[in-house]
C-alpha positions in Angstrom: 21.3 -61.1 -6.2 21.6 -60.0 -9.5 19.1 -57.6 -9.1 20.9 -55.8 -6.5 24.1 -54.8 -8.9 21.6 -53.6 -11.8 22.2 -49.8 -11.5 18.6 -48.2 -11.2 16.2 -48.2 -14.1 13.3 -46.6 -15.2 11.2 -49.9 -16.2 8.9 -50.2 -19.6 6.3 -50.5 -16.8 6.0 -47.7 -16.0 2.9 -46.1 -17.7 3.1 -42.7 -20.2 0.9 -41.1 -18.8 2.5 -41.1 -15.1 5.4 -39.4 -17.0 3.4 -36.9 -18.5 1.8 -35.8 -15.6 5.1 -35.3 -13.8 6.4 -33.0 -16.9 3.0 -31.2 -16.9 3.4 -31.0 -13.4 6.5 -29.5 -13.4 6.2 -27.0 -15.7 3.1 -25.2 -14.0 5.6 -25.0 -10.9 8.0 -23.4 -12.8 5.3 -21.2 -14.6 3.3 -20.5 -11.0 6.9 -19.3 -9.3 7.7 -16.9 -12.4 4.3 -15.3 -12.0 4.5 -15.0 -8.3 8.0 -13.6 -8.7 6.6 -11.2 -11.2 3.3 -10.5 -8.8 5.8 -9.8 -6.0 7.5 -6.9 -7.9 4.9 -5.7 -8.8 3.5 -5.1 -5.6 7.3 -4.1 -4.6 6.9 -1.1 -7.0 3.3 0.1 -5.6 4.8 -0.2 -2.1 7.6 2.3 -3.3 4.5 4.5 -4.8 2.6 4.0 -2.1 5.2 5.5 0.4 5.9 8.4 -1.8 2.4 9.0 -1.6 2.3 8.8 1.8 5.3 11.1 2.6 3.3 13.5 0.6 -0.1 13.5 2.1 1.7 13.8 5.4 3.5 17.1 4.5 0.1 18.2 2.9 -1.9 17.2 6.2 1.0 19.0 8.3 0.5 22.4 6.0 -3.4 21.9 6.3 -2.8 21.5 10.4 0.0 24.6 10.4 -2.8 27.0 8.1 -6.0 26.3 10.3 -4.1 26.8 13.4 -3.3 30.4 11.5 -7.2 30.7 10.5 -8.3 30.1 14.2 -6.3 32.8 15.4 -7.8 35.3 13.1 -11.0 34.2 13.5 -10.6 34.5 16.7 -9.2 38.0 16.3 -12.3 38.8 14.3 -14.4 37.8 16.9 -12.7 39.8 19.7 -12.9 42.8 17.1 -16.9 42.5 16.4 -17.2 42.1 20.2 -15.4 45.5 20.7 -17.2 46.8 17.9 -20.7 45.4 19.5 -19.8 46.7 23.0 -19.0 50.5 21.8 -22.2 50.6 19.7 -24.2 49.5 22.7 -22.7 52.1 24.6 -23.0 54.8 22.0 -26.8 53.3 21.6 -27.8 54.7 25.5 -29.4 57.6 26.3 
C-alpha cells in the first residue's frame, strides 16, 4: 500500500544504456524530420521550376504547331505552282 502513494519514479534499475538509446533515438527523429522538411522544399521549388518550364515548352510547341501549319500551306502552294509550271511545259513541249 505504500507503494501505491509513491508518485512515479525512474528507478536506479533502470540501465544507462536503455537511456541512451532513447536520447540517441530521439535525436535522429528530430534530425530525419528536419531533412525531410528540407527535402520537401526542395522538391516544392523544382515543382515551381518545373511548371514554369512547362508553361513555356507549351507556348513553344503551340508556335512550332501554328508555323508548320504556315509551312504546309506554302509547300503546298509550291507544289501546285511546279505542277502548273510542269503542265505548261508539257504542253509547250508538243509538236
Amino acid at each position: 500500500m505504500n507503494e501505491d502513494k509513491q508518485s512515479w519514479h525512474v528507478d536506479k534499475k533502470v540501465p544507462l544504456a536503455l537511456i541512451v538509446t532513447i536520447i540517441i533515438q530521439t535525436s535522429v527523429a528530430v534530425w530525419f524530420v528536419a531533412n525531410l522538411d528540407n527535402r520537401i522544399a526542395v522538391l516544392e521549388r523544382d515543382e515551381l521550376r518545373t511548371e514554369g518550364k512547362v508553361k513555356v515548352n507549351t507556348d513553344a510547341i503551340q508556335t512550332m504547331r501554328v508555323q508548320s501549319a504556315r509551312q504546309a500551306e506554302k509547300l503546298s502552294n509550291i507544289l501546285r505552282t511546279v505542277t502548273r509550271i510542269d503542265t505548261r511545259l508539257e504542253r509547250s513541249n508538243r509538236p
